[in-house]
N, C-alpha and C positions, 0 to 999 in steps of 0.2 A: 248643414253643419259647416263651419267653418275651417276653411285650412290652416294646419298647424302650419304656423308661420317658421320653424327652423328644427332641422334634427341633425343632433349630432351624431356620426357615426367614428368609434374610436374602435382602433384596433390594440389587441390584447392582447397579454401573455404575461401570465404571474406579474397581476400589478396589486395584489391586495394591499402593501404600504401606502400607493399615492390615487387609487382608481376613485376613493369617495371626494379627493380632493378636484376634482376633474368633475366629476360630474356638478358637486357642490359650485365650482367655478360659472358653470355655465346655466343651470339652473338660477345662479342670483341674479344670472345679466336677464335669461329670457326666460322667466319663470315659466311659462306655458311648453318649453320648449321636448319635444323628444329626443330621446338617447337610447342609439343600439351601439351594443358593445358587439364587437366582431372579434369574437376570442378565440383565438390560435390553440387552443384546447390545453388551457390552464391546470395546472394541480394543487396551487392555490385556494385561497378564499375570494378571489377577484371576482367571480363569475358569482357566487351566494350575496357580495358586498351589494354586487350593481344592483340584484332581484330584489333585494330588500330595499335598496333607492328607487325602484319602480323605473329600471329599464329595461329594454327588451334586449335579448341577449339571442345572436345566431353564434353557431359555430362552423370554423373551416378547420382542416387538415393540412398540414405540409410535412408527414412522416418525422414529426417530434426537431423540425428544423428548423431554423429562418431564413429561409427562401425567397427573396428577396421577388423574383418574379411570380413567385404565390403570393406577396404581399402587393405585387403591384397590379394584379389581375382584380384583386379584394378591393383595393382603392380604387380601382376604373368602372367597377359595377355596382358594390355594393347598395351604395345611396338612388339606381335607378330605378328602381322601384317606390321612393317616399313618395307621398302626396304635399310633403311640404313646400313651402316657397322657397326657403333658404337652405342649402346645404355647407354643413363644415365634416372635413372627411381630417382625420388628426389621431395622430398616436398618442398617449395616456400621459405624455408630458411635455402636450403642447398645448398651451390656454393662447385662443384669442381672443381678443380684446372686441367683443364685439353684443352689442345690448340689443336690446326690444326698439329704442329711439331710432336707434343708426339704420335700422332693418324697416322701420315702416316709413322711415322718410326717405327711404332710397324708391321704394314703392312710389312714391307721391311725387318726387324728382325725377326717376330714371337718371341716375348719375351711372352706374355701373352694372355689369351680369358677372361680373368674377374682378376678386381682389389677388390682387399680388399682395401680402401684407409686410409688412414694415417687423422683422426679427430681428430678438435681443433674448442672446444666452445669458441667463440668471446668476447669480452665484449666491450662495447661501452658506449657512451653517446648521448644526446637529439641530440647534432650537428654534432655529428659521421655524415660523407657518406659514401657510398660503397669503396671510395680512401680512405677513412681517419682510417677506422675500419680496423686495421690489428694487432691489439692484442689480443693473447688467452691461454688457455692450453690445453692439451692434451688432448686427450677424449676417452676413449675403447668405448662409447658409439655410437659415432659417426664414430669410423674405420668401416663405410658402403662397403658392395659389392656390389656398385651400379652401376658399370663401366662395360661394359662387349662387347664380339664382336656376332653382332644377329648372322652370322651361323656358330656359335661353342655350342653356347648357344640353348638349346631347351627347358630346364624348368630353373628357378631360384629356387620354392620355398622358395618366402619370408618366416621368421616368423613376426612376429607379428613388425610393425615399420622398418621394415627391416635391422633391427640388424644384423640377421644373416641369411643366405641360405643356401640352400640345391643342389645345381645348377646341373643340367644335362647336357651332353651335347653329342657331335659327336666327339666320344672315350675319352680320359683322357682330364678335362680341364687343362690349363697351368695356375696357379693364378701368379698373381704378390699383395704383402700383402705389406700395407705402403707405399701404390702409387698409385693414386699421393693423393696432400692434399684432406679435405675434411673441408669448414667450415662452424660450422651450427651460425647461424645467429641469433637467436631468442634472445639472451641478449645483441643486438645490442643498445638497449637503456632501460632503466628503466621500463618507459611508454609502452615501447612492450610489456615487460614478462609480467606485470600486467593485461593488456588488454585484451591479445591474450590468457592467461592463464585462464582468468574469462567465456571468451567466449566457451574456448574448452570444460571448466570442465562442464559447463552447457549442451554440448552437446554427453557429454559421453552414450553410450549407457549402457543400463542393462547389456548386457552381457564381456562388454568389461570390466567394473565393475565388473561383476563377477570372471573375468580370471584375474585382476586386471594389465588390459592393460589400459596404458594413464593414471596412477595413477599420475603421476608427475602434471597434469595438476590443479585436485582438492587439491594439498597442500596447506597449509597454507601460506598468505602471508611475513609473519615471513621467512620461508622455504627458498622460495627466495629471500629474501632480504637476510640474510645466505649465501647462494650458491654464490649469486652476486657478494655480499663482497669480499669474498673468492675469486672469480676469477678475478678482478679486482685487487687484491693485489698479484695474483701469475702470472699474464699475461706475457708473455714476447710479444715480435715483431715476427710474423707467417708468414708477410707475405709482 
């Protein structure tokens, strides 16, 4: 039997507006490909959406939080168990840019064992779709190393959102940095960042507050409407 060439694993919590979009994302690029949803224990339709798209769904616990180092223990382990060749580890509104081509021809080159990719914050509106949202800017925030090949890779060490790693692997890894895209999704519409931002900031934990992880989420609405602005006015075509 052959090995599933790539699985994605995304982490979750009350994403039933964008979760079919996400998986639908990455399904067109690697049709073959596996998806487990690692849901932070939803109350939502997220967790019924994904089982009807035929992926496999584990659950973790962080006492109804966002725990920021229960998220990053979930991103350093979860995927070490796949049999696949290709691992993407990514939150519910992060799409990367990455196909079935790009992945069997790295096989056949050895160009890379983990990508740095190349991120750009979206911006949208109410009637944006997934086809329709393809303007953004750049983001250091978002160039994630989220990409990588499971046996070359033995640790990642996320930090905190997975900004940045620490990755180990089986002798010198090879990076490939600004490849491929990466685009996070969340200012995909107005009503998103409002919503999705009121919900997380409520569920920040103490300590993550204390290390003053997931601080973006408790700003002011002001803040983002700012930010918005701004990136709606500096967008170009991404994609």
């Amino acid at each position: 039997m052959n090995r599933p060439l790539l699985e994605v694993f995304i982490i979750s919590w009350n994403e039933e507006k964008i979760i079919s979009d996400i998986i639908t994302w990455y399904r067109d690029r690697v049709p073959e490909c596996l998806i487990t949803l690692m849901d932070n224990e939803s109350t939502d339709n997220t967790v019924k959406i994904a089982e009807q798209m035929g992926c496999n769904v584990t659950y973790f616990s962080s006492n109804n939080q966002m725990d920021e180092l229960t998220l990053m223990n979930i991103r350093n382990t979860c995927w070490k168990g796949s049999e696949a060749e290709y691992i993407i580890v990514c939150d519910a509104d992060e799409w990367v840019d990455v196909n079935r081509d790009i992945l069997l021809r790295n096989n056949e080159e050895k160009e890379w064992d983990i990508c740095k990719c190349f991120g750009y914050e979206m911006f949208g509106y109410e009637h944006d779709t997934p086809d329709t949202l393809v303007m953004g800017t750049w983001s250091a925030g978002y160039c994630k190393p989220i990409l990588f090949k499971k046996d070359r890779v033995l640790e990642t060490n996320f930090e905190a959102g997975s900004h940045k790693c620490n990755a180990r692997g089986e002798g010198e890894l090879k990076w490939k940095i600004n490849f491929p895209n990466l685009y996070h999704t969340k200012h995909r519409s107005w009503s998103n960042v409002i919503d999705r931002c009121a919900l997380l900031a409520a569920r920040r934990s103490q300590d993550s507050k204390n290390r003053g992880w997931n601080f973006h989420y408790s700003l002011p609405e002001s803040a983002h409407k700012d930010y918005r602005e701004n990136g709606l006015k500096n967008s170009i075509r991404v994609r």
